[in-house]
C-alpha positions in Angstrom: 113.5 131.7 82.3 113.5 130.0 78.6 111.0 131.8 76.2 111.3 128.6 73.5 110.2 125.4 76.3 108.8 122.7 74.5 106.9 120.7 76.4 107.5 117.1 76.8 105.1 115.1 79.3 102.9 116.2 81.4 101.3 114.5 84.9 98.8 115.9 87.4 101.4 117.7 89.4 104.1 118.2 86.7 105.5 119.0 83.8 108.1 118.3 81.9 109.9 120.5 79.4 112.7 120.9 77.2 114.5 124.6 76.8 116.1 124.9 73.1 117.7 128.4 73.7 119.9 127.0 76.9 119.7 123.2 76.2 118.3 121.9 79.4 115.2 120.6 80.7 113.1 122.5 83.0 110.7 119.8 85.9 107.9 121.8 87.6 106.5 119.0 90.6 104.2 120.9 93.0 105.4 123.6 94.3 109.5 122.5 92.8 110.9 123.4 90.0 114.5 121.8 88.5 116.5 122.7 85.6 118.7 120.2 84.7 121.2 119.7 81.9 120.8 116.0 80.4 123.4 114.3 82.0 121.8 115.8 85.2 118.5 114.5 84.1 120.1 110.9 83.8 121.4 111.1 87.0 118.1 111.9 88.9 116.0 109.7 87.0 118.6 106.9 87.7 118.7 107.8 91.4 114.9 108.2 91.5 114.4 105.0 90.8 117.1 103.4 93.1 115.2 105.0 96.0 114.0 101.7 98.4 110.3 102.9 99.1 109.5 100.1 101.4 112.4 101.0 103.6 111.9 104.4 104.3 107.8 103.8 104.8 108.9 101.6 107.7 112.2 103.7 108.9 109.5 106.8 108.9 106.5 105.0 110.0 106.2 107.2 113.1 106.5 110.5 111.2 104.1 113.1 111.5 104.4 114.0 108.1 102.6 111.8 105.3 105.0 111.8 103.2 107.8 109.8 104.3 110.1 109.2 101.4 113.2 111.6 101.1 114.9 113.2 97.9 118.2 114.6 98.4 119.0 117.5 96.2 122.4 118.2 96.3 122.6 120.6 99.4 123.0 119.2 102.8 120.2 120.0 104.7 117.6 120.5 101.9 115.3 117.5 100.9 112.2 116.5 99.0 109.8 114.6 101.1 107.2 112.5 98.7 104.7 109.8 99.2 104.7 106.7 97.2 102.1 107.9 94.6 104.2 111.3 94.6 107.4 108.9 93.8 105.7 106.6 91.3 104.3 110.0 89.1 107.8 111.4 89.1 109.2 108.2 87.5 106.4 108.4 85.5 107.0 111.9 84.5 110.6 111.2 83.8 110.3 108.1 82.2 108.1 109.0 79.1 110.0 112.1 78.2 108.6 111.5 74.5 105.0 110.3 75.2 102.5 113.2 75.9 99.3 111.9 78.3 96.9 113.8 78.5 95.1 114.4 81.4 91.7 112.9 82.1 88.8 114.7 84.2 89.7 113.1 87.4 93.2 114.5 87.4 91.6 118.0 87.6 91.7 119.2 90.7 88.7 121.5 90.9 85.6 122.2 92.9 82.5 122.8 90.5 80.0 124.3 92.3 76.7 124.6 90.3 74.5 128.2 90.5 
């Protein structure tokens, strides 16, 4: 773990951060976390957004699951399942490495419960 992250975009369920010590970028999504060295970065942004979502909503239709959209990660039987939103936040996340957003109330996830 990188003492020295610098963080570069942030989403409801990410974030996105750069390591100067080690020189790669650390993605926190949910529950995942990824470091990846810049090339790698490249790579799985380019792949992320060759991924035909209208394919595998219908291939997966009958799924249980409702997230129906796989991400291979290098290993053969380990995959990322997303849902479209999921998908679209990780481009998103990716794609505006420079660009900060902050995040609004809505994107909170939080039960207030008033005394």
């Amino acid at each position: 773990m990188c003492p020295n992250h610098q963080l570069l975009n942030q989403s409801k369920n990410g974030t996105l951060s750069f390591c100067c010590q080690n020189k790669f970028f650390r993605l926190v999504f949910n529950n995942l976390c990824f470091e990846l060295y810049e090339w790698e970065l490249q790579k799985f942004k380019k792949y992320l957004h060759e991924i035909d979502v209208p394919y595998w909503e219908k291939r997966l239709a009958v799924s249980i699951n409702s997230r129906r959209i796989p991400i291979t990660i290098g290993c053969k039987h380990v995959m990322v399942l997303v849902n479209r939103h999921e998908l679209f936040e990780l481009q998103q996340l990716l794609e505006n490495e420079q660009k900060m957003k902050w995040l609004g109330l809505k994107d909170i996830d939080y039960n207030f419960i008033e005394n």
